[in-house]
C-alpha positions as CSV (number, residue, x, y, z in Angstrom):
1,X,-27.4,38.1,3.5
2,X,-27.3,35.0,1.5
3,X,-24.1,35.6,0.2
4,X,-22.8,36.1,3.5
5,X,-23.9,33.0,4.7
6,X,-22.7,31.3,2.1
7,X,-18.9,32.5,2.2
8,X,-19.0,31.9,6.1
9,X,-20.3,28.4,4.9
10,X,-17.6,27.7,2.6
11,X,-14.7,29.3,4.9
12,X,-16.2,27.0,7.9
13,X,-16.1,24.5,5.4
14,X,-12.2,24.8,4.2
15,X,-11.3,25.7,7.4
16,X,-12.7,22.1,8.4
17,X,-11.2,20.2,5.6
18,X,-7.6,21.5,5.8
19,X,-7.8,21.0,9.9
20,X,-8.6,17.2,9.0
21,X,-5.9,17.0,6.8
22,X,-3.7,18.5,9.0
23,X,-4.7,15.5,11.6
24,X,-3.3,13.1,9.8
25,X,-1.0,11.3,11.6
26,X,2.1,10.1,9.2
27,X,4.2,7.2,9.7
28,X,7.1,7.3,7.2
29,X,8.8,3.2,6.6
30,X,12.3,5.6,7.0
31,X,11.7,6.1,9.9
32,X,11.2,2.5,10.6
33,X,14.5,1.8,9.1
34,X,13.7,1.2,5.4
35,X,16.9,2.5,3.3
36,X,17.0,3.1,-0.2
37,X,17.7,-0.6,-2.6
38,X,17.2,-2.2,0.8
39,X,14.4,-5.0,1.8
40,X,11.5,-2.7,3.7
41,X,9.2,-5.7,4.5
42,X,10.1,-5.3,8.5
43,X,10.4,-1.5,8.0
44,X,6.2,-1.3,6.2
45,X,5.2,-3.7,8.2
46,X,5.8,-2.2,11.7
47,X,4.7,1.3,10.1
48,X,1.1,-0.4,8.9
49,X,0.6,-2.2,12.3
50,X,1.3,1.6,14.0
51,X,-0.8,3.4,11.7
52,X,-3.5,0.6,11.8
53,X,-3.9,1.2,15.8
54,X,-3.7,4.7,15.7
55,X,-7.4,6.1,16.7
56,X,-7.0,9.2,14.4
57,X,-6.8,8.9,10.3
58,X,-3.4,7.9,9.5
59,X,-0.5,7.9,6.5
60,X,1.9,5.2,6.2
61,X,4.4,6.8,3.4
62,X,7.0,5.3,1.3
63,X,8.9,8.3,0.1
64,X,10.9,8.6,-3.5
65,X,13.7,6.1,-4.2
66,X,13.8,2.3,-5.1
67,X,12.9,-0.5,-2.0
68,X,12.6,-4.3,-2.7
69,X,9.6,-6.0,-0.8
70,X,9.0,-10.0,0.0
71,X,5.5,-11.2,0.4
72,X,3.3,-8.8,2.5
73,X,-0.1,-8.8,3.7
74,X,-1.7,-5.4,5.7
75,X,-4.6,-6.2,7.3
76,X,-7.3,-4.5,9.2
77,X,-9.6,-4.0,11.0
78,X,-7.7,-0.9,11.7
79,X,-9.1,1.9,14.1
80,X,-9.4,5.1,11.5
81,X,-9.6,5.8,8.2
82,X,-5.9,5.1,6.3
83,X,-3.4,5.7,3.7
84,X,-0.6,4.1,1.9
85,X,1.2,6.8,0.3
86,X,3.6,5.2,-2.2
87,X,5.8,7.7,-4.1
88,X,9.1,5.0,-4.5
89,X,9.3,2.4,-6.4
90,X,8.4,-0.8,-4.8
91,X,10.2,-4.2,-6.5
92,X,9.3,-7.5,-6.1
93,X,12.0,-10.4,-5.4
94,X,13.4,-11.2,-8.5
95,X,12.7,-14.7,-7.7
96,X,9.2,-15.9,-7.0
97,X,10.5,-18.6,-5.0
98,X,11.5,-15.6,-2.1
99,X,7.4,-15.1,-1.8
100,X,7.5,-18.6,0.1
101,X,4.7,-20.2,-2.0
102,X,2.2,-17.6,-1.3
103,X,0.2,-16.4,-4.4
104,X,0.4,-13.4,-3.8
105,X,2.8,-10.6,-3.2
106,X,1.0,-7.0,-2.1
107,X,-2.4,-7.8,-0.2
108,X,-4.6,-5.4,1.5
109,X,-7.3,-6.5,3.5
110,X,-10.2,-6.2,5.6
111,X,-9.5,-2.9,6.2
112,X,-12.3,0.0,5.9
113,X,-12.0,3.6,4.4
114,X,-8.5,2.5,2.6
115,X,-6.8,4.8,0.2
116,X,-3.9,3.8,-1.8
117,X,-2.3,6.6,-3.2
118,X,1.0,8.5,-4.4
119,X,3.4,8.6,-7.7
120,X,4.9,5.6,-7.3
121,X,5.0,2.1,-8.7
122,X,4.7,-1.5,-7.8
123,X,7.1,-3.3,-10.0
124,X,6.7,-7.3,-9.9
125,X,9.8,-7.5,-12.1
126,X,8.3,-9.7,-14.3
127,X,10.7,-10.0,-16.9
128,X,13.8,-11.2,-13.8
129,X,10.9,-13.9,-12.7
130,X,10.0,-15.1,-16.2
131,X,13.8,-16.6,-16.0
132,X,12.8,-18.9,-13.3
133,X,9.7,-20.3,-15.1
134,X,10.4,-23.6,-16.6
135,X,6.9,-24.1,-18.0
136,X,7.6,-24.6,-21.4
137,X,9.4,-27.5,-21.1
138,X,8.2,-29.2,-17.5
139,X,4.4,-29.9,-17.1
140,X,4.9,-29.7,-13.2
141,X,6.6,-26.5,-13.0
142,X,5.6,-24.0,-10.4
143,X,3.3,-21.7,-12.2
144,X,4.1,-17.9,-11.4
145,X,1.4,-16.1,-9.8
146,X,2.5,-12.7,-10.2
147,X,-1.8,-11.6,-10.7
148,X,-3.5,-8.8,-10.3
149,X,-7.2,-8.6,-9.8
150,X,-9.2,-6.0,-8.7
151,X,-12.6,-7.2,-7.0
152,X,-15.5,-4.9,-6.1
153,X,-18.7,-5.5,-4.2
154,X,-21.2,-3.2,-3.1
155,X,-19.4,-2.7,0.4
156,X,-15.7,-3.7,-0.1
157,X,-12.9,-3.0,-3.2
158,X,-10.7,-5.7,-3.0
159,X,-7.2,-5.2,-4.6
160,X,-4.8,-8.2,-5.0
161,X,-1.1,-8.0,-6.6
């Protein structure tokens, strides 16, 4: 009897699990007009402020291929449980200057139940910015901010690019 119970349990269970999945409500940037080696800031943002106001868990996906991305910031509060499903590769501007003097170029926040997952990268080009650091030789140089910090506290995970 037990293992009966116990294999209804676990069905129920799976059953449960893959119908929640299923729920998920994507919102792919594409669809929003991102194109591949094309600027997607317009494209992610209107995706996250959709999936942010949807009422059931949602997905906002960036599928494979190379996008460029200015300064963003996603923020909450946003109705359900959401993902960012990043499987391209995401590039900063090559030129700090394009992040208009914000110190930062990827933030999420004050959003609750966030995931950030997928196979693909954030690359803040580092190498194309490091040409447009005159540091070395000017003491009142714009320093590059191209940071990233990972904070955690007992309710929130805060990750800044």
């Amino acid at each position: 009897m037990d293992t009966k119970l116990s294999i209804t349990t676990l069905t129920v269970f799976l059953f449960l699990a893959s119908n929640v999945r299923a729920q998920t409500k994507g919102f792919d940037v594409t669809k929003y007009g991102a194109r591949l080696n094309r600027d997607i800031t317009v494209a992610l943002t209107n995706a996250w402020k959709d999936a942010c106001g949807s009422t059931t868990p949602s997905r906002v996906v960036v599928p494979k291929g190379s996008y460029m991305l200015k300064q963003i910031d996603l923020k909450g509060p946003c109705k359900a449980p959401i993902n960012v499903q990043v499987d391209g590769k995401i590039l900063a501007p090559k030129n700090p200057k394009l992040l208009n003097g914000v110190d930062q170029w990827v933030k999420f926040g004050y959003i609750n139940f966030f995931t950030l997952s997928g196979e693909g990268t954030f690359d803040g080009q580092g190498e194309m910015a490091w040409k447009h650091n005159d540091c070395g030789k000017n003491k009142n140089c714009d320093r590059l901010s191209m940071v990233s910090k990972l904070l955690i506290s007992q309710y929130t995970l805060h990750l800044v690019f």
